[in-house]
N, C-alpha and C positions, 0 to 999 in steps of 0.2 A: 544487319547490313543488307540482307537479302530483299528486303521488304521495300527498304528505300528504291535497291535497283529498280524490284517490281513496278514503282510505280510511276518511275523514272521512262521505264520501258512502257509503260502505259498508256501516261503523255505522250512520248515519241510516240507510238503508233497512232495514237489518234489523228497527232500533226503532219505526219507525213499521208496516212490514208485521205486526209481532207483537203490537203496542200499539193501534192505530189500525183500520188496513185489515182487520185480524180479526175485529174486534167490526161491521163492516156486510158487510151483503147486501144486493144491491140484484136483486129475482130469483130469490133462491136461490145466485145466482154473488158471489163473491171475487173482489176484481182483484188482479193479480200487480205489482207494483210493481218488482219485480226484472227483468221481461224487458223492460220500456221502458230502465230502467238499464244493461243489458248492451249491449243495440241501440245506445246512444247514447254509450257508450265505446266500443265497437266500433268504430260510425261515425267517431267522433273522433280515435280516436289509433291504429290500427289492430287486425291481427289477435294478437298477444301480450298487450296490454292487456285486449282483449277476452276472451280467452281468459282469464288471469289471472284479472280482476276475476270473470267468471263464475265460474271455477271456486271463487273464495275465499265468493261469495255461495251458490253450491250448497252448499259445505260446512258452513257456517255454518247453514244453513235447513235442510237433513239432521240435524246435531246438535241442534238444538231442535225439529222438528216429526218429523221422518219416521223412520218405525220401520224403515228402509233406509237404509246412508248411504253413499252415492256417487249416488243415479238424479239427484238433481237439479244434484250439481256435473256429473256428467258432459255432460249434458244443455244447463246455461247453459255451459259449455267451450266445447263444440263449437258451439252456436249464437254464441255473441263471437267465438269463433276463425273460421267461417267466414264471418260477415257481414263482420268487419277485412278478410278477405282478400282481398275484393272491392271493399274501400276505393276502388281505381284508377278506376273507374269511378262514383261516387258522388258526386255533388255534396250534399258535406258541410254546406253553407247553408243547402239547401230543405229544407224539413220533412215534406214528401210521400214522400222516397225513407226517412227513418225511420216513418213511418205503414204502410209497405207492408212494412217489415221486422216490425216490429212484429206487423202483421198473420200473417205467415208465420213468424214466429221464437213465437208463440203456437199456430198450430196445429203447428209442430214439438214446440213440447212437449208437447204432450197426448198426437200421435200417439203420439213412442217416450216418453214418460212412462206412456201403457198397454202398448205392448208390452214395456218392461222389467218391469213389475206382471204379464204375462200369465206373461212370461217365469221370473220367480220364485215363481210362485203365488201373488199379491196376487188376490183378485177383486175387479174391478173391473168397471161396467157402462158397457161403450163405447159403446152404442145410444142410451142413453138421453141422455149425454151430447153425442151427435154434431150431435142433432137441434135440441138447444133451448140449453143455455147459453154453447155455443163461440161461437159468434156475439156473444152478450152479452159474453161474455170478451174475443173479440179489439177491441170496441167501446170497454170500458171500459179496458182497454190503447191503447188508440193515444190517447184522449182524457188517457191520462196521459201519453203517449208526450209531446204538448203541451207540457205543464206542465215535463217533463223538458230537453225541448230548451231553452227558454224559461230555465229556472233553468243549465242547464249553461253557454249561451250569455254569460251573466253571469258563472260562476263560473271556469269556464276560457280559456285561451287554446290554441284550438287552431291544430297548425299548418298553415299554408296555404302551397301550392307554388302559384307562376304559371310558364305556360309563355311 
């Protein structure tokens, strides 16, 4: 049952980041609706799901936005796949250890999001972006990150080991 959700949730986020979250700027920045979703599967069900889910969400957002397709399945992969990994340590409950992934799994992407761009010759300007919108970025992600936990916490059952 959890799978169907998954990908239920998958669809939606694609349609609403394409439909919705495209049409506002708040700043001049977009928020990424996809990297609080990876964090929080990640979190949940560990590092396979996470990786999956990401990599299926990259691929999907490659084929309709990006005139490269692989940087950003690669990218949400390895950011599900390595946050899951570290599941053991994660207190899956509190909402703060996903606000700090959140946090860091956003400037993950931008970092190698520009050096795979540097790397194929996309130019892209990494200064100007370093200074002013990342911040806003990682701000407006973890405030979705909220929202994300909030509805997952309802939607799923995740599972819970006691020791």
């Amino acid at each position: 049952m959890n799978k169907i959700k998954t990908v239920l949730i998958i669809l939606l986020n694609i349609v609403i980041q394409s439909t919705i979250l495209s049409r506002f700027s708040l700043f001049g920045v977009h928020e990424n609706l996809s990297i609080p979703i990876v964090v929080a599967l990640a979190i949940g069900f560990g590092a396979y799901t996470g990786g999956f889910s990401g990599l299926v969400i990259g691929l999907i957002e490659d084929i309709l936005f990006s005139p490269v397709i692989g940087m950003r399945a690669l990218i949400y992969f390895v950011l599900g796949f390595l946050i899951g990994s570290s599941e053991a340590g994660i207190n899956k409950e509190d909402i703060r250890s996903g606000i700090i992934f959140t946090i860091l799994g956003t400037i993950f992407y931008l970092i190698v999001y520009y050096i795979i761009g540097y790397l194929i010759g996309i130019n892209i300007s990494f200064k100007e972006y370093l200074f002013g919108p990342i911040f806003l970025e990682m701000l407006y992600n973890s405030i979705i990150y909220i929202f994300v936990f909030k509805i997952f916490n309802r939607v799923y059952d995740f599972p819970r080991f006691r020791l």
